[in-house]
PAPA-558801 format. One line per 4 residues: number of its first residue (from 1); for each residue x, y, z of C-alpha. Coordinates in steps of 0.5 Angstrom, whole numbers, plus 500, padded with zeros to 3 digits. Layout:
// residues N
NUM	X/Y/Z; ...
//
This chain:
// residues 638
1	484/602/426; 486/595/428; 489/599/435; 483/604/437
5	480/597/437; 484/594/441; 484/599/446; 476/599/445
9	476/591/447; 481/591/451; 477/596/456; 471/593/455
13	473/585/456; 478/585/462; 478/582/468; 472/578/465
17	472/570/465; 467/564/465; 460/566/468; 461/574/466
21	458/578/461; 462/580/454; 458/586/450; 452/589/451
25	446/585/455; 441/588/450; 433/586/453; 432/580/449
29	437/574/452; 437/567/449; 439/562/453; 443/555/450
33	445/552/457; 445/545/457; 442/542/464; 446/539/470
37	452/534/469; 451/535/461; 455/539/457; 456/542/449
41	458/537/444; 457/541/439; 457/548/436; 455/550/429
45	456/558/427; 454/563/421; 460/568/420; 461/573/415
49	468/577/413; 466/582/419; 463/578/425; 460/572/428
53	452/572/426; 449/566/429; 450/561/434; 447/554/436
57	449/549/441; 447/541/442; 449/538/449; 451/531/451
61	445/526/451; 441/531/447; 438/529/440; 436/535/440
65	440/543/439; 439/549/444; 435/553/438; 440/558/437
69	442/566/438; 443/571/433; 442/572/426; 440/566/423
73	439/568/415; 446/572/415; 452/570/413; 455/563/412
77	453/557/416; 459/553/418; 460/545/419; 457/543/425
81	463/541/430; 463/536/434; 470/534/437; 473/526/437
85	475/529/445; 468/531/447; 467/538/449; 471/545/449
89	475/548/455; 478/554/451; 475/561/449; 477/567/446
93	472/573/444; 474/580/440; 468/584/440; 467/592/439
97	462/596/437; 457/593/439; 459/587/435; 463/579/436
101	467/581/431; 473/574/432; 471/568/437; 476/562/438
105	474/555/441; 479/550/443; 477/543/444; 480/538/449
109	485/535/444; 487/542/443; 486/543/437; 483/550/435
113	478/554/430; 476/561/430; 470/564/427; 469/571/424
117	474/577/422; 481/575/423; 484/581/422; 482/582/430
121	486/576/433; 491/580/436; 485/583/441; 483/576/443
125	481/577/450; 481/570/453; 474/567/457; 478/561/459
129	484/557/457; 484/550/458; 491/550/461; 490/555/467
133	493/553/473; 486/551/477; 485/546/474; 488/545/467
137	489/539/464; 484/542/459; 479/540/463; 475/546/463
141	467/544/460; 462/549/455; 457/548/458; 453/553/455
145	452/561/454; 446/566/454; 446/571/448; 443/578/448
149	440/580/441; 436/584/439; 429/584/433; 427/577/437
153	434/575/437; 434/574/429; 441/579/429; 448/578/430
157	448/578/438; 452/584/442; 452/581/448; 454/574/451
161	455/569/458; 460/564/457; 459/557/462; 464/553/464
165	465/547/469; 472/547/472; 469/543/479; 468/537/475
169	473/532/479; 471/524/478; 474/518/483; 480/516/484
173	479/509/484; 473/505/479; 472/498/481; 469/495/473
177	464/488/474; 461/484/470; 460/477/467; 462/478/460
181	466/471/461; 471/473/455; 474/480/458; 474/478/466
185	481/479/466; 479/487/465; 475/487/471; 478/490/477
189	480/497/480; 483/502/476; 488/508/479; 487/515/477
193	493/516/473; 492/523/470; 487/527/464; 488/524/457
197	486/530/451; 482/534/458; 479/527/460; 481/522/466
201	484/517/465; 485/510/469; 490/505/469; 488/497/471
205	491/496/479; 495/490/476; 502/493/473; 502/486/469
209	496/488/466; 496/492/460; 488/496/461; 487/503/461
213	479/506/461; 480/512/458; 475/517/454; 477/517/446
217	474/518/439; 467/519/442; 467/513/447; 469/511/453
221	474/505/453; 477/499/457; 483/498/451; 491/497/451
225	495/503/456; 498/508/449; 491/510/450; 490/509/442
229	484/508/439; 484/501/441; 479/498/444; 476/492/448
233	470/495/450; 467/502/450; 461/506/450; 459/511/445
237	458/518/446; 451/518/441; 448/512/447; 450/515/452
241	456/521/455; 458/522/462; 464/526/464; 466/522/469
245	464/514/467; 462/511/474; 457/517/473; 452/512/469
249	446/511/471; 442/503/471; 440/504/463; 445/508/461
253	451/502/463; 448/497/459; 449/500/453; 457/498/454
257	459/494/449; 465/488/447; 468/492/441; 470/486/436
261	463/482/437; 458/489/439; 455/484/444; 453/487/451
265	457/487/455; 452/483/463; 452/485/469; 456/491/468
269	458/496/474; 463/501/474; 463/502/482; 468/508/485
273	472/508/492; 477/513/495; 482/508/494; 484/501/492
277	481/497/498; 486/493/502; 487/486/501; 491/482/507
281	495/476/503; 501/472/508; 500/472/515; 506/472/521
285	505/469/529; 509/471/534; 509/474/542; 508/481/545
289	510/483/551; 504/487/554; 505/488/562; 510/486/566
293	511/486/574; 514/484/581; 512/481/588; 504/482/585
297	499/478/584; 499/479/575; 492/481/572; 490/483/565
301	484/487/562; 485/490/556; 482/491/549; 487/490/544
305	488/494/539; 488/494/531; 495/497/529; 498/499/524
309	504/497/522; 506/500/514; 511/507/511; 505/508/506
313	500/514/507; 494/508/507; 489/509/512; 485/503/514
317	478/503/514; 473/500/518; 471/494/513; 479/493/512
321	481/493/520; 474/489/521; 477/484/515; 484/483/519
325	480/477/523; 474/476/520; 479/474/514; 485/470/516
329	482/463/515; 480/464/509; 486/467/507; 490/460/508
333	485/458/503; 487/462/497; 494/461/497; 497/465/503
337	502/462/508; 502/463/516; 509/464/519; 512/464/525
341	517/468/528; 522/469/534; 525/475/531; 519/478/529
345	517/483/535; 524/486/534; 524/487/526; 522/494/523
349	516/496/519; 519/495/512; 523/489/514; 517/485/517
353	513/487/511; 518/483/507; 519/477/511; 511/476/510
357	510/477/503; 517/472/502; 514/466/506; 513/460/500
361	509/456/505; 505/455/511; 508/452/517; 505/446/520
365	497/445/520; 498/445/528; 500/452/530; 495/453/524
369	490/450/528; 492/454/533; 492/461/531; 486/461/528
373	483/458/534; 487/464/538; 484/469/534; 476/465/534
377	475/464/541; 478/472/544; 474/476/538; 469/478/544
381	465/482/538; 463/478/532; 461/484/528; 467/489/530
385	473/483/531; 474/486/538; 478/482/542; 478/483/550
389	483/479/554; 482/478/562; 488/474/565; 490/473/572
393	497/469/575; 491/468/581; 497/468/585; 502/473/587
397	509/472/584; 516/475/584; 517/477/578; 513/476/571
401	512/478/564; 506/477/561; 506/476/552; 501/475/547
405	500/470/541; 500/476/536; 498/476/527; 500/481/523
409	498/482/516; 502/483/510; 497/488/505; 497/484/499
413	496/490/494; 500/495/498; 507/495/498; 510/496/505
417	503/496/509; 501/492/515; 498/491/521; 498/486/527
421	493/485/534; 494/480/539; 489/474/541; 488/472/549
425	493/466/548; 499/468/552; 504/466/556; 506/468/563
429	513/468/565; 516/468/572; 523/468/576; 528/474/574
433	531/471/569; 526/469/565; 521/475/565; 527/479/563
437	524/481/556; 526/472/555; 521/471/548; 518/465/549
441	520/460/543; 514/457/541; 507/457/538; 500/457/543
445	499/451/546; 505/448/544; 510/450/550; 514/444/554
449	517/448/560; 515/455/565; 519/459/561; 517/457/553
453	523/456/552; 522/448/548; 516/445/545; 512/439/546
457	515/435/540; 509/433/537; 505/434/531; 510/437/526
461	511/443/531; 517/446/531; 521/452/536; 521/458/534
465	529/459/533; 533/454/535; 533/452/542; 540/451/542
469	541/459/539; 535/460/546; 540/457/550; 547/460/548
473	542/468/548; 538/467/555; 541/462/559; 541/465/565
477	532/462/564; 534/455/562; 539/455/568; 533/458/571
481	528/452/570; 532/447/570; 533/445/562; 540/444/560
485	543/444/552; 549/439/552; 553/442/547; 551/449/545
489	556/452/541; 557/458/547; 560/452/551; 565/451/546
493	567/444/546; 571/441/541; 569/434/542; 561/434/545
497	558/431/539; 559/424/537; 556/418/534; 553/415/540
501	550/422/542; 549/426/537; 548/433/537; 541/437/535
505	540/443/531; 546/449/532; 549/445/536; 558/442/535
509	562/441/535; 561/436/530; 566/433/524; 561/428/521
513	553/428/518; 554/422/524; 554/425/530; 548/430/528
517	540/428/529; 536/424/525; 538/428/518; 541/434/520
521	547/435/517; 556/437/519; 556/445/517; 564/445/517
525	566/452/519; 574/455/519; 573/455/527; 567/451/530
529	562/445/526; 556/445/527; 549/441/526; 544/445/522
533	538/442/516; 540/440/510; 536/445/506; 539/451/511
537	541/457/506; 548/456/509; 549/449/507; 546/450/501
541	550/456/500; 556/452/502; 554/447/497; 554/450/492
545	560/454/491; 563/448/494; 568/452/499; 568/451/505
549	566/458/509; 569/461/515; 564/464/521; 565/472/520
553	564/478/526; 563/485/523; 567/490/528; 565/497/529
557	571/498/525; 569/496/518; 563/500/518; 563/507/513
561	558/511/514; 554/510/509; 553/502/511; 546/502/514
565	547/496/517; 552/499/523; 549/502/528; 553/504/535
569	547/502/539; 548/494/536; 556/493/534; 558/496/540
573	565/497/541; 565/495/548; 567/487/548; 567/485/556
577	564/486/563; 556/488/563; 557/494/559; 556/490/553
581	550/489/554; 545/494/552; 538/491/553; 535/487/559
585	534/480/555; 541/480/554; 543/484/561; 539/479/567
589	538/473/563; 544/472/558; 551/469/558; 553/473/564
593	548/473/568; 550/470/574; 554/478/574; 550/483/571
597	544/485/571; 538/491/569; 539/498/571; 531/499/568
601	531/507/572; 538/509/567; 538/503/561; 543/500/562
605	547/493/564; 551/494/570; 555/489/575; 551/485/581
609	554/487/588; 560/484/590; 562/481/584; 568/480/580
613	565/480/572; 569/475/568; 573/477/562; 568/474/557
617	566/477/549; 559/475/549; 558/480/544; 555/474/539
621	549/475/542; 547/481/537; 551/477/531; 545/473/527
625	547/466/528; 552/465/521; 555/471/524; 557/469/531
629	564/468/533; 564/464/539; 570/464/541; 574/471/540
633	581/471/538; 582/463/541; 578/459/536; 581/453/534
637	582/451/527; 578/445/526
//
């Protein structure tokens, strides 16, 4: 008997699912659907040994059931059912002739009860399973049926359309506010983790916070991440249910509730995003270049543009690119740092994000002052913070290059994610030497000479890099306007610092605190000494270990393949002539500059006609300064 059956359902029920009809459509249909965005909480079934007689249906938001199908007066009527997880996203049904003879439902917790004749399990057709492919996660949603029946519907139903919603999707982010002063710290965003029991889940942006919302035995809740029955606030199923909770409506939010006092929870709102909106924490000023020239009179016109500068797939909106401006001066306020950088232009993505987010104070309130000025007077558009710049030299000159004071801003609460734009503050650099990429080396407002190349020595404002390190990389620009640097380290001489003229940061040779300026210090070396801070890491670290380090060049030699930190475009394994320079700056202005110069149409340094090029290692200017070895091979013991 049981396999003619199975055949008899297996005919009569495949290729069906949810929204198809199962059985016979008998005249008389009887609908038990709940209305939009509503869905069955609830079922109560009569059964006997042989079929399922009745069924009724009680919705979500409902006081009230559907009114039933089938044959009420037969069989045994079976307790209600009402899953702690809200709702069933499974059925299966066995049905011939004429007759559901086994139906099985199975909530989102999956837990599973089956009502009518057992001996028919094994022809179970399945109507929908919560775990099919698209979507899963028991998310599927009862959300009604249509029984046929006949006698006015008061015989055991023959027919049936079984409603499920599987588009139901909530949002990615929940924004929760409120002004319940005893769980402020649970307000904030929350990301989308996952389904909990077929029902979203979110976690609190903040990993140092332990608060998810979560759905749980017939209540949304705010409590701790196991998704335990543990709960700081909630709402209840019997108030109010949606499937989604920032779906609440202006009576429905106000039922939340504190869980350990039941007092109301003021002025909640649960407010969906796309995604976390991006906040701006510390901040980095330094030059660009944006044009450059010969024999010409400069001129400028341009829009400068937001851009980014992140590895993570966030995409700015308008509000965030407008906010980049609108925000700056706000942020030194609440506990972020402006810095400045020489160095900055040339770092990468992750390494600029990092030299951001680790800056622990801000520079002078000086170059602060000048920042946010730079930024207020070239915004050209308060509501979009468009900048227009428009700049002219006036006058034609032999060669320029024009840079911009530019901000980037590190994302506060999105790793490796920034963006800059440059203000109409510049600088305009002329003579081949120093428009040859030379970065200028100090803040807006604050450059001494034609070249930027020192600072006016006032208000606490200071060089972007040491001008002594300027002087040793460029000196072809300092030559060309005239400054000169007494005892740089390029120029090895053992015996420039003394008592009476003491030398200046990153300048030696030195043997004593004495022949440094005010209170830099004698950074003692293997090879040359040098002045430096006292509060300079390689002090501090010298200090520390109490030994007495030497200056270290890394060779091409030492790298493996592995070490990221070796390049053969930096360490070159040329050490003389103009080929080992490999960039502009270096080539035109650097410490050979009086013999090489740019090959712009090939990219590459090359020798000045009809000159001999010494046979000097320059390399250092690639090394960072507690790298270089100025003196190759020939270093005096000191």
């Amino acid at each position: 008997m049981i396999f003619a059956i199975s055949l008899t359902c297996l005919f009569l029920l495949s290729n069906a699912g949810s929204g198809d009809l199962y059985g016979s459509d008998y005249l008389d249909d009887h609908p038990l659907m709940c209305e939009d965005g509503e869905y069955v909480e609830a079922i109560q079934i009569r059964d006997s040994h042989s079929m399922v007689k009745w069924i009724d249906v009680k919705c979500t938001n409902s006081n009230s059931w559907e009114g039933g199908a089938g044959a009420y007066n037969e069989g045994s009527e079976q307790a209600i059912w009402s899953p702690a997880s809200m709702g069933f996203c499974g059925l299966s049904v066995a049905w011939h002739n004429d007759k559901f003879r086994y139906m099985c439902f199975t909530n989102s917790a999956d837990v599973e009860r089956c009502y009518g004749d057992s001996d028919y399990a094994s022809d179970l057709e399945t109507v929908i399973s919560c775990t099919d492919d698209a979507p899963g996660d028991f998310r599927p949603r009862l959300k009604g049926m249509t029984i046929y029946s006949t006698n006015g519907g008061n015989d055991g139903f023959r027919g049936g359309i079984f409603e499920f919603d599987q588009t139901w999707e909530c949002s990615e982010v929940l924004y929760i506010t409120h002004d319940t002063d005893s769980l402020s710290a649970l307000a904030g965003y929350y990301v989308r983790q996952g389904y909990f029991r077929g029902s979203t889940y979110w976690k609190h942006q903040d990993d140092s916070l332990d608060y998810c919302l979560f759905y749980r035995s017939k209540s949304w809740r705010v409590g701790p991440c196991d998704l335990s029955a543990t709960a700081y606030m909630q709402i209840d199923q019997e108030e109010a249910y949606k499937i989604c909770p920032e779906n609440f409506d202006s009576l429905e939010i106000f039922k939340w509730y504190e869980t350990s006092t039941s007092n109301r929870i003021s002025n909640i709102q649960i407010i969906p995003f796309d995604a976390v909106p991006l906040s701006w924490g510390n901040s980095v000023g330094f030059w660009s270049s944006v044009t450059s020239g010969q024999n010409a009179a400069m001129t400028y016109s341009a829009t400068q543009s937001f851009t980014s500068s992140s590895t993570s797939s966030h995409e700015f909106t308008e509000s965030e690119s407008s906010e980049f401006t609108s925000t700056f001066s706000e942020s030194l306020t609440d506990g972020y740092s402006l810095g400045v950088s020489g160095e900055f232009l040339d770092m990468g993505v992750s390494a600029q994000y990092n030299w951001a987010t680790t800056l622990e104070e801000s520079v002078s309130q000086s170059v602060i002052t000048a920042t946010t000025s730079a930024i207020s007077n070239s915004i050209s558009d308060s509501t979009t913070q468009e900048i227009t710049c428009q700049i002219s030299s006036g006058q034609p000159v032999d060669f320029y290059r024009l840079w911009l004071w530019t901000l980037y801003r590190a994302a506060a609460n999105y790793p490796d994610t920034g963006a800059y734009k440059s203000t109409c503050d510049y600088v305009l650099q002329t003579g081949l030497q120093c428009s040859a990429h030379v970065p200028p080396n100090c803040p807006p407002g604050y450059c001494a000479d034609a070249g930027c190349m020192t600072c006016l020595d006032q208000d606490g404002v200071e060089p972007l890099r040491p001008v002594a390190l300027m002087y040793d990389d460029y000196t072809g620009c300092f030559n060309q306007i005239g400054i000169d640097v007494r005892c740089a380290l390029s120029k090895r001489d053992y015996s420039c610092c003394t008592i009476n003229n003491p030398c200046g940061e990153w300048e030696g040779d030195c043997d004593v605190d004495d022949q440094c300026e005010g209170d830099l210090v004698c950074h003692q070396t293997n090879t040359i000494d040098f002045c430096l801070k006292a509060d300079d890491p390689l002090v501090t670290a010298r200090r520390n270990l109490e030994q007495k380090p030497g200056l270290t060049r890394r060779l091409l030699s030492d790298a493996s393949e592995e070490d990221e930190e070796f390049t053969t475009s930096v360490y070159l394994p040329i050490h003389t002539g103009c080929a080992q320079f490999f960039d502009e700056s270096h080539c035109t202005a650097g410490p050979l500059y009086e013999y090489c110069i740019w090959d712009a149409d090939n990219e590459t340094c090359v020798a000045q006609d009809g000159v001999n090029v010494p046979d000097v290692d320059a390399t250092y200017v690639y090394y960072a300064p507690e790298e270089r070895n100025y003196c190759g091979d020939d270093c005096q013991d000191v």
